[in-house]
Structures are given as C-alpha cells and as structure tokens.
C-alpha positions in Angstrom: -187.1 144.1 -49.1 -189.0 141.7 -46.6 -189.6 139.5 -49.4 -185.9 139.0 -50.2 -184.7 138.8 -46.6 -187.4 135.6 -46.4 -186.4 134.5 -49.5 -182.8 134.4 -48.3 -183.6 133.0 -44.9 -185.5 130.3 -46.7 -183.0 128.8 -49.1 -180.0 129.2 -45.7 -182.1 127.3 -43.8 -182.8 124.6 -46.6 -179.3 125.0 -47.5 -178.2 123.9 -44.0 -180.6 120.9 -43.9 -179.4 119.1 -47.3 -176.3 119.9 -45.7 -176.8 118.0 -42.0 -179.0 115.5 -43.6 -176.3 113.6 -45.5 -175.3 112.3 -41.8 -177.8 110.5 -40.4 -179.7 107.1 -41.9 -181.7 107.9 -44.9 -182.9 104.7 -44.8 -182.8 100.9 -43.4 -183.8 97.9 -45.6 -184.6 95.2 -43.4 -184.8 91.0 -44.4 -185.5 88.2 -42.4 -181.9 88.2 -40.2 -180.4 91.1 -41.9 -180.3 95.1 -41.7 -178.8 97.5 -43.3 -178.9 101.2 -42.8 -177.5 103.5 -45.5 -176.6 107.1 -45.6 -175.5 109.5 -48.0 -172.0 108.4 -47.6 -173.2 104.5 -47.7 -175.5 104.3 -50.5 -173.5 103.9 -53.7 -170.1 102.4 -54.1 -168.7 106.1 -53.8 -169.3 108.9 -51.5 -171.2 110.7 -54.5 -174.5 111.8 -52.9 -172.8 112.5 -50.0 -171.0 115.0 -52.4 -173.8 116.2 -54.6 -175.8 117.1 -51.1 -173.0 119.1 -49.7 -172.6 120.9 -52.7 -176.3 121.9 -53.5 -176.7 122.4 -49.4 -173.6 124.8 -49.8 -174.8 125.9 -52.8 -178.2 127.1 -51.5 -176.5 128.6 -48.5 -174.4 130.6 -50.2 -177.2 132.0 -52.7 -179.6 132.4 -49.5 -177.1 134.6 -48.3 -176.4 136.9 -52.2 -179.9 136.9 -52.1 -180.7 138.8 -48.8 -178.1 140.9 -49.2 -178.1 142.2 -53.0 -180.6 140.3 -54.5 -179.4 141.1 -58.3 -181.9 139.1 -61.1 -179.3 136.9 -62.3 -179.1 135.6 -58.4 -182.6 135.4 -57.7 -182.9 133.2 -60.9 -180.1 131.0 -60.1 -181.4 130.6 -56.6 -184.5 129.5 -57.7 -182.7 127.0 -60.5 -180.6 125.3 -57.8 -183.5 125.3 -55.7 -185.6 123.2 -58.3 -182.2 121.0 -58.7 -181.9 120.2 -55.1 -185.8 118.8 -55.4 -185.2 116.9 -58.4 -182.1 115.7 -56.2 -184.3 114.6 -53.4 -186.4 112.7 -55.9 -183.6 110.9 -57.4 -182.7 110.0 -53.8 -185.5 108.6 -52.8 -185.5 106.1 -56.2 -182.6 105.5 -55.1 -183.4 104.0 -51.9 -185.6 102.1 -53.6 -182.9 100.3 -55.7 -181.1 99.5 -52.3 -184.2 97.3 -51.1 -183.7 95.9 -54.8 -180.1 95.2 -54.0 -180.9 93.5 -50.7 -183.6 91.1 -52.3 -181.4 88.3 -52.9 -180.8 87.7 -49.0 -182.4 84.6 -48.0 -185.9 84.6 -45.9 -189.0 86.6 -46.1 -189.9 90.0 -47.7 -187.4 93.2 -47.4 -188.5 96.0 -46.4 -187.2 99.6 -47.0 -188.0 102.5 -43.9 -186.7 106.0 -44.6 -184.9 107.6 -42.0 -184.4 110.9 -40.6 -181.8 111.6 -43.1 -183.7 111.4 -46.0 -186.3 113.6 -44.5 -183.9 116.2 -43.4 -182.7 116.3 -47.1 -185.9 116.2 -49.1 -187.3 118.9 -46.3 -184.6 121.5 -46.6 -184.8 120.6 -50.7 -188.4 121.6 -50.4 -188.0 124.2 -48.2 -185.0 125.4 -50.6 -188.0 125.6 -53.2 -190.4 127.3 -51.3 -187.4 130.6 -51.0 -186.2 130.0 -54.8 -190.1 130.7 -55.8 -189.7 134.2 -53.0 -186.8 134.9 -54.4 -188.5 135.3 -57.8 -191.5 137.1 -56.4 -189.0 140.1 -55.4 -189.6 142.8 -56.9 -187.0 145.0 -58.5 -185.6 148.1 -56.3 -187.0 151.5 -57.8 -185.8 155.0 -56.5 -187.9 157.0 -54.9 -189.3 159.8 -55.8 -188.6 163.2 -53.8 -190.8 165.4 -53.0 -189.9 169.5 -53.9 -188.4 171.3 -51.7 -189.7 174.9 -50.5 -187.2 176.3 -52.5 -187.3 174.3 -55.6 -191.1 175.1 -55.5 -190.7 178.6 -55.0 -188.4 178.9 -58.1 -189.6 178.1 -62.1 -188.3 175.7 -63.9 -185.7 176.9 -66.5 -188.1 175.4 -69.4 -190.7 177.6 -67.9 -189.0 181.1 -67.7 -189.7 183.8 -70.8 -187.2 183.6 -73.3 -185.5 187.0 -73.4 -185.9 189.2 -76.2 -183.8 189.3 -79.1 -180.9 191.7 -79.5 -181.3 194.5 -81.9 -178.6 194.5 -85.1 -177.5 197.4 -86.9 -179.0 197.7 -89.8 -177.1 200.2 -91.9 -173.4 199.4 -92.6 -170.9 201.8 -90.7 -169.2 204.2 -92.8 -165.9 205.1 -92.9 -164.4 208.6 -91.1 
C-alpha cells in the first residue's frame, strides 16, 4: 500500500511540474544584438507544446491520483505508459530548442547561443520524476486477502468433511403381504 501511495505521490507531483513548467522560459538563444526567450507557448508557430504539456501534466495528475487510491493493473500500466511519454516528450523538447538556435542563425554578428531556462528544467524534472512513480507504480504488488485465523469455536468443532458418515438405513427385505 506504501508503495502505491508513493507511486501516486510521485507521478502528482511530476504531474504538477510539466504542468507549471510550460510558463516560465525554457530557453534564451542569444546573437550578437539580439535575444530571444521562448516558452512553451512561444516556441512553435502554435501553442502546441504548451498543449501537449498540459495535457500529459494533467494526465499524470489525474493517474497519480487513480493510482493511490485504487491502484487497478490496467492504471498502474497506463501510469507508467504516460509516464514514459512525458520523457520522450521532454526529449523532443529539448531538440526542439535546439532547432530555435537553428532558426535564429541567420541574424547578423557572432555565434548564437542557446541557455535553457527554468522552464525546460521544471518540465523535463517532473517528466523524470513522472518516470520514477510510473516504474513504483509497476512495482505494486497486487492486493491478496488475508487469511483468518480459527476462531475458538470453529476449532472446537470438525469440519463437515471430517465427521463419520452415518450408517446406512436398513430396507425390508421381504415384500409385504397382503391381509
């Protein structure tokens, strides 16, 4: 049970940094003269990371939370699928900020440089951190029953497979005759 509650606390809290990381600057590519800071709603000609972190962010919170409080296979697995997502996700990010510094190159001056922000290491953090409770997730063990221990009384009495079969009843063995 403590491994699905840290499991659970593990992909919220991941969860909730994809989900404040989109905000901040993920990343500022820098020329001679020029700066440009992008973040996840800046980065692409739509707001589509922006909306691909929310939703995995969301998605991991709301999983975190199935998790810790059922923690049913088909969850655990698909916590730990969206989990492994939301990494690939932060590696696709961070190629991406590579292509801005790509995009910037044909500003005039020196070299361009590319700095990650805060942003970008909030997401790829609660991405790994994400991970780390998909993999707990899978490590949880599935519920058993317990066992009870007899009573006095159910110890005291024999089982009904163990009691003496009675004996068998006696038929007549001449026919009756008529008076």
């Amino acid at each position: 049970m403590l491994t699905r509650r840290i499991a659970g606390f593990l992909l919220i809290a991941g969860g909730v940094l994809m989900l404040v990381g989109v905000f901040p600057t993920w990343a500022t590519v820098a020329a001679t003269g020029a700066t440009n800071d992008v973040n996840g709603f800046t980065t692409g000609s739509a707001n589509t990371d922006a909306v691909v972190s929310f939703v995995a962010g969301g998605l991991l919170v709301f999983l975190g939370w199935a998790v810790s409080n059922r923690g049913r296979f088909g969850t655990r697995m698909f916590a730990f699928a969206v989990s492994a997502l939301a990494v690939v996700w932060a590696g696709l990010i961070a190629l991406l900020l590579g292509g801005v510094k790509s995009e910037l190159s044909n500003l005039p001056g020196g070299a361009v440089t590319t700095t990650l922000g805060v942003g970008y290491y909030l997401t790829a953090g609660g991405a790994a951190l994400a991970f780390v409770g998909g993999l707990f997730a899978l490590a949880v063990r599935r519920a058993t029953k317990p066992v009870k221990a007899p009573t006095q009384r159910d110890a005291a009495s024999p089982v009904p497979a163990q009691q003496p079969a009675p004996p068998p009843r006696a038929q007549p063995t001449a026919a009756a005759t008529p008076r």
